[in-house]
PADRENVEX-210997 format. One line per 5 residues: number of its first residue (from 1); for each residue z, x, y of C-alpha. Coordinates in pm, 1 decimal. Example, Ala and Ser with C-alpha at 12.3 -4.5 7.8 and 13.67 -1.06 7.14 Angstrom:
BEGIN
1 = 780.0/1230.0/-450.0 ~ 714.0/1367.0/-106.0
***
This chain:
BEGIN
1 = 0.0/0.0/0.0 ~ -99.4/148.6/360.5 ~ 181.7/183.3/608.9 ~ 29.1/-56.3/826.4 ~ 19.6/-321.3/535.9
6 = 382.4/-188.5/437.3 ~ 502.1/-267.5/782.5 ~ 351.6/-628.6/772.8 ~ 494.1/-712.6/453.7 ~ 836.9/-575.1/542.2
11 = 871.1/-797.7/861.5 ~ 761.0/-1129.3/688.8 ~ 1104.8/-1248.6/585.9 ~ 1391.8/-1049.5/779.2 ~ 1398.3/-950.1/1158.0
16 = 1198.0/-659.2/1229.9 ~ 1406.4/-448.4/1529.2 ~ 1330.0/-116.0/1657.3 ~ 1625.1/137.5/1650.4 ~ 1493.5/168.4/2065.4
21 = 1502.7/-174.9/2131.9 ~ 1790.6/-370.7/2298.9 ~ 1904.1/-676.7/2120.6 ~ 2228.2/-847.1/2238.8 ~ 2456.0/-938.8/1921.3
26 = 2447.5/-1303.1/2024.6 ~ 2103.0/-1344.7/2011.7 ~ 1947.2/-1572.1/1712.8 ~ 1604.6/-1422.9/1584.5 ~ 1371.9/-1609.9/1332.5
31 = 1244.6/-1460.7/1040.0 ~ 940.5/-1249.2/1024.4 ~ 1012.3/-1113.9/1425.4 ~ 897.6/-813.0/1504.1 ~ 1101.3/-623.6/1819.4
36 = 905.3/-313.6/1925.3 ~ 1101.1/-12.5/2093.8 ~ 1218.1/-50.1/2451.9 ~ 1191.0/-464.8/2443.0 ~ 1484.5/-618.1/2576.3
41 = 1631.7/-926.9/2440.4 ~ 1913.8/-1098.0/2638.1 ~ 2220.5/-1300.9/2490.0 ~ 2199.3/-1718.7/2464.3 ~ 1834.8/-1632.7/2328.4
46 = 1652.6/-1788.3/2002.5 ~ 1320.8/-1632.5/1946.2 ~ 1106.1/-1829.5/1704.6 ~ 977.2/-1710.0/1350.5 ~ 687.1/-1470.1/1358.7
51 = 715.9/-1382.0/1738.3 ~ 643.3/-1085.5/1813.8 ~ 817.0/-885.0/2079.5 ~ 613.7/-607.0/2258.9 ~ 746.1/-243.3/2432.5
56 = 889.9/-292.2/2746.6 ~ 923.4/-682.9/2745.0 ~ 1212.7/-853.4/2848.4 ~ 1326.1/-1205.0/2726.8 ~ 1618.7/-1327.3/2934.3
61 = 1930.8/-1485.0/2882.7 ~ 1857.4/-1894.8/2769.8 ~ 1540.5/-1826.9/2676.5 ~ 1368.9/-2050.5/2382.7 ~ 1083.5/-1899.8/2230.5
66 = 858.3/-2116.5/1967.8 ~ 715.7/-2005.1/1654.3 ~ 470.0/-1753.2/1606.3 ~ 379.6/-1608.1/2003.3 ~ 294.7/-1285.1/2089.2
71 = 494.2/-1120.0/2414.9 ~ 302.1/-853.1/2486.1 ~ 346.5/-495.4/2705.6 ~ 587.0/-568.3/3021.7 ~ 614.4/-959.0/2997.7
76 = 940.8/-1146.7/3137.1 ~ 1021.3/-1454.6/2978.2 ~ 1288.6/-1640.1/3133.1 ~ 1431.8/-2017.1/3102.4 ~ 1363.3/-2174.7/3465.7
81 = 1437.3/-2522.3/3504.7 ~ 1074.7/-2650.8/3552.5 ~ 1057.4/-2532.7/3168.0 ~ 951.0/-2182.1/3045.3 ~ 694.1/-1955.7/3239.2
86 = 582.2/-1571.2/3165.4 ~ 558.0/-1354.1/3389.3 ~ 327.8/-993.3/3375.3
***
C-alpha cells in the first residue's frame, strides 16, 4: 500500500491530528477528520465527519462544521449570528 493510500485509509475511522496542530481538549471531532499541522481548532467546536482541516486554518470557538467540507490554506470559520460564513 502507498503512503498516500496508507494515510487515507488510516484517517477513515479515527480523527486524523497533526502533532503541529492545535486542538483544544473540548473540542468534538467526527470520524475520518483530517487536522493538518498549524490548523487551529478552538473549544465549543464540533467538526463534522470527513472534514478536512487545512495548514494554517482556524475554526473558532462555537463553530458547527457539517459533514464532509474541505477548509482549506488560511480559512477562518467562525459562528456569527446571521449563521456560519468563511472567511480567506
Amino acid at each position: 500500500m502507498c503512503g498516500s493510500c496508507l494515510y487515507t485509509y488510516m484517517s477513515m475511522s479515527h480523527p486524523n491530528i497533526s502533532p503541529l496542530a492545535s486542538v483544544h481538549p473540548e473540542a468534538k471531532l467526527g470520524e475520518g477528520v483530517i487536522v493538518h499541522p498549524f490548523a487551529v481548532i478552538e473549544e465549543n467546536t464540533e467538526i463534522g465527519e470527513g472534514c478536512i482541516i487545512e495548514s494554517h486554518a482556524v475554526i473558532k470557538s462555537g463553530a458547527r462544521l457539517g459533514k464532509a467540507l474541505p477548509y482549506p490554506f488560511g480559512c477562518s470559520h467562525r459562528w456569527y449570528p446571521s449563521g456560519p460564513q468563511v472567511r480567506r
